[in-house]
C-alpha positions, -999 to +999 in steps of 0.1 A: -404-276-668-440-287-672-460-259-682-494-262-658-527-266-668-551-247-645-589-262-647-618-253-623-644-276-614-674-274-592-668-282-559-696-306-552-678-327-581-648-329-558-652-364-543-656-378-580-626-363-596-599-387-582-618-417-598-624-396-631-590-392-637-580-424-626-605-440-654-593-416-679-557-430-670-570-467-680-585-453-712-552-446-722-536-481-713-567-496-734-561-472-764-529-479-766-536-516-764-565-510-788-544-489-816-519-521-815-546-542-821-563-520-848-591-519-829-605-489-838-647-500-824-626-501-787-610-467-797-641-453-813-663-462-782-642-447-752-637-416-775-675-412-775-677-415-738-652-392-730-668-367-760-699-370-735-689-365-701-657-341-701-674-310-703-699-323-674-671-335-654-655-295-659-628-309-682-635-291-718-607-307-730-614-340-725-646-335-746-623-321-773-603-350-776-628-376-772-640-362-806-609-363-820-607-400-809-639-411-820-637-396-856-600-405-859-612-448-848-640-437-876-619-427-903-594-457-895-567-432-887-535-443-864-515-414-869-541-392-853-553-418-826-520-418-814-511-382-816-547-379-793-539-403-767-501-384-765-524-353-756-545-371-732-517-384-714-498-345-714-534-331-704-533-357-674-497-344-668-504-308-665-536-300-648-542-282-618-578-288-602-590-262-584-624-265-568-646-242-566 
């Protein structure tokens, strides 16, 4: 069973989240692409992004691991790249939204 993860967001974000997500999910397609590649300047930049936004989006998380991402692509690091976007993609699993 799929433990759930329960995240609140502000309900005047609520028309945006479907398209958030859905981005996020793309991210993870071009990561993957991007760690096959060893393209760590694509990795490195859509960590940054998500290191800036999560948090204002309501999704703490996401800032977490976009910093994890970004110094991971910095240091040249596949192991943890790859262990970040497995966490993304189990995040993206797991929430429950709940608007506020």
């Amino acid at each position: 069973m799929i433990k759930t993860i329960q995240v609140s967001i502000d309900k005047d974000l609520e028309d945006l989240i479907p398209g958030f997500l859905e981005n996020r999910k793309k991210d993870i397609e071009t990561m993957k692409l991007a760690l096959v590649e060893e393209d760590f300047q694509q990795v490195r930049m859509i960590g940054h992004r998500m290191k800036g936004f999560g948090s204002g989006y309501g999704f703490d998380f996401i800032t977490e691991l976009g910093k994890q991402l970004e110094e991971a692509a910095k240091e040249e690091d596949t192991n943890s790249i790859a262990e970040a976007i497995t966490n993304l993609v189990n995040y993206l699993d797991q929430i429950k939204i709940c608007f506020e």
